[in-house]
KOLMI-74054 format. One record per residue (C-alpha): x, z, y. Coordinates in pm, 1 decimal, padded with zeros to 6 digits, always signed. Example, Ala and Ser with C-alpha at 12.3 -4.5 7.8 and 13.67 -1.06 7.14 Angstrom:
2
+01230.0/+00780.0/-00450.0
+01367.0/+00714.0/-00106.0
***
This chain:
269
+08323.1/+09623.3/+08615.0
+08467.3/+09505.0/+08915.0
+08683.7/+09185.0/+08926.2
+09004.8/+09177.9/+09120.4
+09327.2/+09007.8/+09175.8
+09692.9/+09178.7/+09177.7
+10036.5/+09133.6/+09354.9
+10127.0/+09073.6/+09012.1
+09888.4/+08752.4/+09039.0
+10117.7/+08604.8/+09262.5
+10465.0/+08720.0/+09142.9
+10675.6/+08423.7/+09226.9
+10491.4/+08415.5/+09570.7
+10569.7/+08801.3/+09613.8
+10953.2/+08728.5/+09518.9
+11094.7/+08796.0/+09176.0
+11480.5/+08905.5/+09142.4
+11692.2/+08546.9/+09173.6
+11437.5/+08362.5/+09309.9
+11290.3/+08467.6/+09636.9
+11020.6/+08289.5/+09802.4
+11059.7/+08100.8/+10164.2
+10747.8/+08292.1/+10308.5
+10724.1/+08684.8/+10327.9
+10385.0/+08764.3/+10069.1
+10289.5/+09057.9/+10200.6
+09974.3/+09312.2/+10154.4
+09772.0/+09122.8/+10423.8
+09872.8/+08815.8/+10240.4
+09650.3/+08967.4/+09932.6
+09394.9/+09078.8/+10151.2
+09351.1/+08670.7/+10222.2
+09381.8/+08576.2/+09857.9
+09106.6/+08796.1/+09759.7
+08906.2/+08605.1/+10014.4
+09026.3/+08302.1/+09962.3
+08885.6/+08377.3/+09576.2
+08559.5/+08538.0/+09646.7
+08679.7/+08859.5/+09499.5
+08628.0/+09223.1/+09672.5
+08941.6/+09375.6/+09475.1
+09317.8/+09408.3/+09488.9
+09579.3/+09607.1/+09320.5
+09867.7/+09679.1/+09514.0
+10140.3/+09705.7/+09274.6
+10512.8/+09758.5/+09197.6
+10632.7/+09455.2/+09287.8
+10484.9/+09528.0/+09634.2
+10606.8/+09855.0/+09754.8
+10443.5/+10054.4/+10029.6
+10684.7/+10347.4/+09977.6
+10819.0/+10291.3/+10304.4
+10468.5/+10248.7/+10516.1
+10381.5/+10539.4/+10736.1
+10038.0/+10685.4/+10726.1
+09935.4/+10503.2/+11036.8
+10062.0/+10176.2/+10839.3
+09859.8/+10239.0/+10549.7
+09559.4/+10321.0/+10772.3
+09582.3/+10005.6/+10941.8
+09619.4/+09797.6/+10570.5
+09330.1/+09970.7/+10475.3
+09132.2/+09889.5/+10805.1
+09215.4/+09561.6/+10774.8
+09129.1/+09537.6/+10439.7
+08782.8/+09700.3/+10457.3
+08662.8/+09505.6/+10787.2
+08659.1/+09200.2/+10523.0
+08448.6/+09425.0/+10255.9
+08784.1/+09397.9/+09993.1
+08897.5/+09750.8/+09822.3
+09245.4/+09828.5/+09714.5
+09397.2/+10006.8/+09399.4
+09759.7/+10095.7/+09441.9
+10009.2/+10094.5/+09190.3
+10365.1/+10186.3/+09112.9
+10614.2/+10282.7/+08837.0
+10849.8/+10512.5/+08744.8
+10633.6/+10813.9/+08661.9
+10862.3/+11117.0/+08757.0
+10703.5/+11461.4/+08973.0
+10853.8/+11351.0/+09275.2
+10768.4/+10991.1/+09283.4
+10416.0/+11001.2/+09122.2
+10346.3/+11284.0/+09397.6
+10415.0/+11033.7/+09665.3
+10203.8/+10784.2/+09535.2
+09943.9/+10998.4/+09502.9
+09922.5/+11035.4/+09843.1
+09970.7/+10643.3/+09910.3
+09645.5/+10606.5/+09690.1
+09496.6/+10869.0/+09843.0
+09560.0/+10678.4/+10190.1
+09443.6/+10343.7/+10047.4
+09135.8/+10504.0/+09881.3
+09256.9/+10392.2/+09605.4
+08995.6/+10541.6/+09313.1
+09346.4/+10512.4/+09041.5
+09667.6/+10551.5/+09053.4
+09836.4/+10258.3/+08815.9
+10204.3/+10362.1/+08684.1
+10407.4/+10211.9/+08455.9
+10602.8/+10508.8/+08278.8
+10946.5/+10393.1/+08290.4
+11185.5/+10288.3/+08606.4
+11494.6/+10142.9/+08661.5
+11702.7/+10446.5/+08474.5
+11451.8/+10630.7/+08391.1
+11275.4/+10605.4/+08001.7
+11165.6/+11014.9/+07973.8
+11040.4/+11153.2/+07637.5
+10680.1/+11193.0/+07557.4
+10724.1/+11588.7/+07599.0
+10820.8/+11556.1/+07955.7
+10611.7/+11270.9/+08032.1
+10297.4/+11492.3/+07915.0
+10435.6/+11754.4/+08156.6
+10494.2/+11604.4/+08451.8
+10106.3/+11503.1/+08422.5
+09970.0/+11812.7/+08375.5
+10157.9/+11964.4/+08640.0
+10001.0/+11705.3/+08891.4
+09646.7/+11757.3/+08734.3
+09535.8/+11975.3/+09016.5
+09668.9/+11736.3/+09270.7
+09449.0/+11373.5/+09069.9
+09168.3/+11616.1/+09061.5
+09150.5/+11741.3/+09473.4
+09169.3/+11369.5/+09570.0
+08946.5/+11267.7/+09283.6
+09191.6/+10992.9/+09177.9
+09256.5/+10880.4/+08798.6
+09569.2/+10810.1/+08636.3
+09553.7/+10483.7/+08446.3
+09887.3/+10485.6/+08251.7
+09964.8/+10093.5/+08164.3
+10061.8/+10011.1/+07817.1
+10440.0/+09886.2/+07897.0
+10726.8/+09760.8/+07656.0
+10894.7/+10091.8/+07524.8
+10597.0/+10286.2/+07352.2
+10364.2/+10193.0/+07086.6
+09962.0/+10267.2/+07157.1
+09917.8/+10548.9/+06936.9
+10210.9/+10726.4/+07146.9
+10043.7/+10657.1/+07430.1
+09732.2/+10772.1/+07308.6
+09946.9/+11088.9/+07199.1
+10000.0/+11103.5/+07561.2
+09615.0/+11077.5/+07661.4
+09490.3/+11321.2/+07409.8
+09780.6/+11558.3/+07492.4
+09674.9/+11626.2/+07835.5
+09309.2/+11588.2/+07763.0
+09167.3/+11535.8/+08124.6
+08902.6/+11241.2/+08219.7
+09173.4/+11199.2/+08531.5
+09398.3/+10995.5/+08301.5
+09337.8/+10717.3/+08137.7
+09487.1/+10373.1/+08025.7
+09545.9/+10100.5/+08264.2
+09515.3/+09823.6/+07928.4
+09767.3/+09490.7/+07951.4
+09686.4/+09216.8/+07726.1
+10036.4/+09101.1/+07651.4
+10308.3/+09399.0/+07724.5
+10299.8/+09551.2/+07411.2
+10390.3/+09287.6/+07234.3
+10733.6/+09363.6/+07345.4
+10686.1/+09710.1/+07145.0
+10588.0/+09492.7/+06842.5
+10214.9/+09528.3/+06882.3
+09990.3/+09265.1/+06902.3
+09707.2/+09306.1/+07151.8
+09427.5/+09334.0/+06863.9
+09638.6/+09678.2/+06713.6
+09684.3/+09778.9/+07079.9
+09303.2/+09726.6/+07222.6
+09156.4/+09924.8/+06905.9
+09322.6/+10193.6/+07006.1
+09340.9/+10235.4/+07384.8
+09028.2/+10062.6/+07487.6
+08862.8/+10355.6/+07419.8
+09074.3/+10512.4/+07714.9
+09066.8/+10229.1/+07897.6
+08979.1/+10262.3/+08290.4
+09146.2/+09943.8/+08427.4
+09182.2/+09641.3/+08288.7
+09482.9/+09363.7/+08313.6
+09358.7/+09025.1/+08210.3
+09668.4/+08820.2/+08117.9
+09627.6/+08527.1/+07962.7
+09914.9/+08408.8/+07707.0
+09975.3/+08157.8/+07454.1
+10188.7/+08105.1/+07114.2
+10414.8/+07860.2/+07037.5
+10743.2/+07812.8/+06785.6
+11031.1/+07652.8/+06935.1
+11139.7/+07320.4/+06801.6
+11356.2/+07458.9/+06550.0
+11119.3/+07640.5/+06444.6
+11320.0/+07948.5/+06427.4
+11144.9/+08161.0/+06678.4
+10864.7/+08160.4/+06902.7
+10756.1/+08154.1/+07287.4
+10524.6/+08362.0/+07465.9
+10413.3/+08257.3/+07760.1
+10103.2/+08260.0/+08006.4
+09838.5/+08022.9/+08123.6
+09500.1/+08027.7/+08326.7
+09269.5/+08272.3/+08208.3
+09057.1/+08115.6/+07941.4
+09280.4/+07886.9/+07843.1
+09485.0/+08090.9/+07583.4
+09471.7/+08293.5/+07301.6
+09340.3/+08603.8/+07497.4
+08956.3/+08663.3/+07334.7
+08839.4/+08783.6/+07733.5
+08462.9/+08764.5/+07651.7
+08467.1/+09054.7/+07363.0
+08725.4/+09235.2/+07537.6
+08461.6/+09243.0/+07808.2
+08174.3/+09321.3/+07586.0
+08353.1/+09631.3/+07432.1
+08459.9/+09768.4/+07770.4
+08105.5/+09756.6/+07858.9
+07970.7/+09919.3/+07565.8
+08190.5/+10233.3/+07636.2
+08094.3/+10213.6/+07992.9
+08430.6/+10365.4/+08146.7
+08641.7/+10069.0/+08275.3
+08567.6/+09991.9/+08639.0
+08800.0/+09728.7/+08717.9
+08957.9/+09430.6/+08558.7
+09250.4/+09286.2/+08741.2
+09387.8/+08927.2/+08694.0
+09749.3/+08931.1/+08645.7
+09942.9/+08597.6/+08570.1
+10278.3/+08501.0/+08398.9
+10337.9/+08180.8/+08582.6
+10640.4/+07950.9/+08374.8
+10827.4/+07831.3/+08662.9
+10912.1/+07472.7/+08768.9
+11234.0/+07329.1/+08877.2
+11168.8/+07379.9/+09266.5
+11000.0/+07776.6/+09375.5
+10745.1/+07573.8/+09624.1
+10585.0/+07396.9/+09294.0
+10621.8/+07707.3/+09096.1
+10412.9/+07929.3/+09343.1
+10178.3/+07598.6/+09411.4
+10110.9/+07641.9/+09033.9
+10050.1/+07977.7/+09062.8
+09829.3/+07987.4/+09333.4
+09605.9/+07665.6/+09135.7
+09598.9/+07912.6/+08844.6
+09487.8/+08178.5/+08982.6
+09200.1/+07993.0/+09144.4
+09066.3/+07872.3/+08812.5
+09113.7/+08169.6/+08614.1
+08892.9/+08362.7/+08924.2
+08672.4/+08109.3/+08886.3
+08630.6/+08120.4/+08508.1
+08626.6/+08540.0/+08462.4
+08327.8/+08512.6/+08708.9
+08140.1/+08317.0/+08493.1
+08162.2/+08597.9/+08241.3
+08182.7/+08921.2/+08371.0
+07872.5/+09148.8/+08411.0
***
């Protein structure tokens, strides 16, 4: 399993909406994180669109990012024909081995019938470029509907891209979730979170920390994906609590990311 770091890594560097950085983060940015970190891995997500790069754009990213030995996964959300179609061929560009989408967009929550349509449809298409679908466990669904979704379409192109904290705001904690979709697991989001009540004690925070520092158990989760032998990747993402000014709040980020790299590589096989 390969170790990586994401766009979502560096979210307040990227730019997050109401608070956008003083430096441009851009893909070539990434490229220099991962070798900044001594990783060979990045996923290009969402919050990092290359919807508008041309071909000879994308070739040149890629260039770039191969000259310095690093290979990119792309991701995106918003999982309808059109869309997923174009990002298809964006991975295909990036030789990207997955194709990471969150289901829903900005509008746009469809039904499980449709969503298990749409996939099929594009089978042919995941299959000629030999690039998987890793689906990530988001907000709206529950795991067993998105292992409805899996089993529905029944191809070894699409898989589970597995987050260790979104489903919690579906009501699932990540034990529930990861005994049922780590079996169709083929990329991995390491986010590391802690628990806490507020001081009224009517209610409680969620938030994240360095890898290895929380409530995340990362070593079994590692040891299980290994046993079944189908996850290739296992991306760092980060939810970074902000401080009062954005230059200490990505400074904090970056310092986290640095010691979580530093602590999954001391693990992972």
């Amino acid at each position: 399993m390969q170790l990586g770091i994401s766009s979502y890594t560096y979210t307040w560097a990227v730019g997050v909406p109401g608070s956008q950085p003083p430096v441009t983060f851009s893909a070539y940015n990434l490229i220099d994180k991962a070798l900044e970190t001594g990783v060979k891995l990045i996923q290009i997500a969402d919050n990092l669109p290359l919807g508008n790069f041309s071909r000879a754009e994308l070739k040149n990213l890629l260039g770039q990012a191969e000259n310095k030995n690093i290979s990119i996964e792309f991701g995106s959300r918003g999982l309808t024909a059109e869309h997923t179609m174009k990002c298809l061929k964006v991975a295909s560009d990036l030789s990207s081995p997955i194709l990471r989408m969150v289901i829903d967009g900005p509008g746009y929550e469809p039904e499980i019938q449709l969503i298990i349509r749409i996939i099929i449809d594009l089978l042919p298409e995941f299959e000629s470029r030999k690039i998987s679908l890793a689906i990530e466990n988001h907000d709206r669904f529950k795991a067993r509907e998105f292992e409805n979704i899996i089993q529905s379409v029944g191809s070894d192109r699409v898989g589970i891209c597995l987050d260790s904290v979104n489903s919690m705001g579906a009501g699932e904690g990540f034990e529930t979730v990861s005994e049922i979709l780590l079996p169709y697991t083929i990329n991995l989001h390491i986010k590391d979170f802690t628990i806490r009540r507020v001081s009224h004690k009517m209610g409680i925070i969620i938030e994240g920390c360095p890898a290895g520092k929380g409530m995340l158990n990362i070593r079994e989760i590692f040891e299980r994906l290994s046993l079944l032998n189908r996850c290739n990747s296992a991306i760092l993402e980060l939810w970074t609590p902000p401080e009062l000014k954005i230059e200490d709040t990505i400074n904090k980020e970056d310092s986290w990311a640095s010691e979580s790299i530093r602590f999954l590589k001391s693990i992972i096989k």
